[in-house]
N, C-alpha and C positions, 0 to 999 in steps of 0.2 A: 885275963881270966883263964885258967886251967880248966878242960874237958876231960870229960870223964874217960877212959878208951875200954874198945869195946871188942869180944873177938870171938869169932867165927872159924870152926875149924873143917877140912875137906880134904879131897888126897888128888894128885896128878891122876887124870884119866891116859888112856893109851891114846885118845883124841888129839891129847894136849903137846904130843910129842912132834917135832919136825924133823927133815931125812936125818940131821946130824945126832939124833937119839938126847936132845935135849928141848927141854919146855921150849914151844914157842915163844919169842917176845911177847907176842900180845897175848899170850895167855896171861900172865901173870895180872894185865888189867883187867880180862875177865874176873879174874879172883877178888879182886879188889873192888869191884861193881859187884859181884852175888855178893859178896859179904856184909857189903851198904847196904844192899837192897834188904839181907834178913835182918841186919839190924835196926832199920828202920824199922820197919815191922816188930820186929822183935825187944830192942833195947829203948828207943825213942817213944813206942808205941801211935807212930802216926805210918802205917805202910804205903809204898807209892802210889798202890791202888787208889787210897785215899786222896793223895794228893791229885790224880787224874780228875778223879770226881769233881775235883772243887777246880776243874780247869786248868791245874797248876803239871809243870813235869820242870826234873833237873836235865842238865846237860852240864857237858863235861867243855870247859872252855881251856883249859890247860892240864894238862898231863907230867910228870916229871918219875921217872923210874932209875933208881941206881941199883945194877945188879951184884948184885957180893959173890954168889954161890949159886952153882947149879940147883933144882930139886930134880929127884929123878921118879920113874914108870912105876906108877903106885905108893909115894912117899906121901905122909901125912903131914900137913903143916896145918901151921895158923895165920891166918890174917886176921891184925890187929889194927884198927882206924881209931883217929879221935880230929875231931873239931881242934882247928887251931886257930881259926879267924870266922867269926861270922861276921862277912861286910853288907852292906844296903841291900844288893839284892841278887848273892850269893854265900857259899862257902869254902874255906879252905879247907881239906881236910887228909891229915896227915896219914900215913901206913907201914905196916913192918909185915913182909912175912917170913915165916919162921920157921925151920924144923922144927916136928912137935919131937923126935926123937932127941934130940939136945939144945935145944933153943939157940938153934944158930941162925944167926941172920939169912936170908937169899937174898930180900933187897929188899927195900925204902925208895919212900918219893912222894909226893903228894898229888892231889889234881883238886883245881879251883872249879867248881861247879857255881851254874848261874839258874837260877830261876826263872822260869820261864813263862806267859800265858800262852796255854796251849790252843788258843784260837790265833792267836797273832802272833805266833810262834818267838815274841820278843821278850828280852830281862824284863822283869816284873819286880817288886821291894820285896824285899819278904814281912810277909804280916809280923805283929809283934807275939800274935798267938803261938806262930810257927818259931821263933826264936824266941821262945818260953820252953817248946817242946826240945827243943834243940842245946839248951842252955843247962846240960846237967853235967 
């Protein structure tokens, strides 16, 4: 099944920068988490708040990041995400971010997220409610 892909756009902060004058490595997963997080909210229409409420929270159980290209201090890009697997009781979900000035790659990678109940802080299925939401 093909997912829909979804995208969020933002610019490097002067935060985002390390002594060598280029984006932190983990920024770029920062980018890649706000961007789930508004599109959840925003694209999915089920936000994490919500999901808190109902006891539930994601977590990240694998990470994978290929970097292509620098972004640099105040550069505007896009990250783009889409569902690539939804398993029992979590998600695979793929990324690109991108110069918004010429659509050039910086990097790709994916991270599998797990479901979780936030009282027994353990994997959880994901309801079929939630993979109806998810399934666009």
């Amino acid at each position: 099944m093909a997912y829909q892909r979804f995208e969020t756009e933002t610019r490097v902060r002067p935060d985002d920068m390390d002594r060598n004058q280029h984006v932190h490595n983990s920024c770029y997963f920062n980018y890649v988490l706000a961007a789930r997080y508004d599109q959840m909210e925003r694209c999915y229409k089920m936000s994490m708040e919500e999901f808190i409420k109902l006891g539930l929270g994601w977590v990240v159980r694998t990470a994978h990041l290929d970097f292509k290209r620098p972004l640099n201090l105040g550069e505007r890009f896009i990250v783009r995400t889409w569902i690539e697997e939804i398993l029992k009781d979590g998600v695979k979900v793929r990324f690109e971010i991108l110069r918004k000035t010429n659509g050039k790659l910086a990097c790709d990678g994916w991270l599998h997220y797990t479901l979780i109940n936030l009282q027994t802080a353990r994997a959880t299925p994901i309801p079929d409610w939630v993979v109806a939401k998810y399934a666009i």
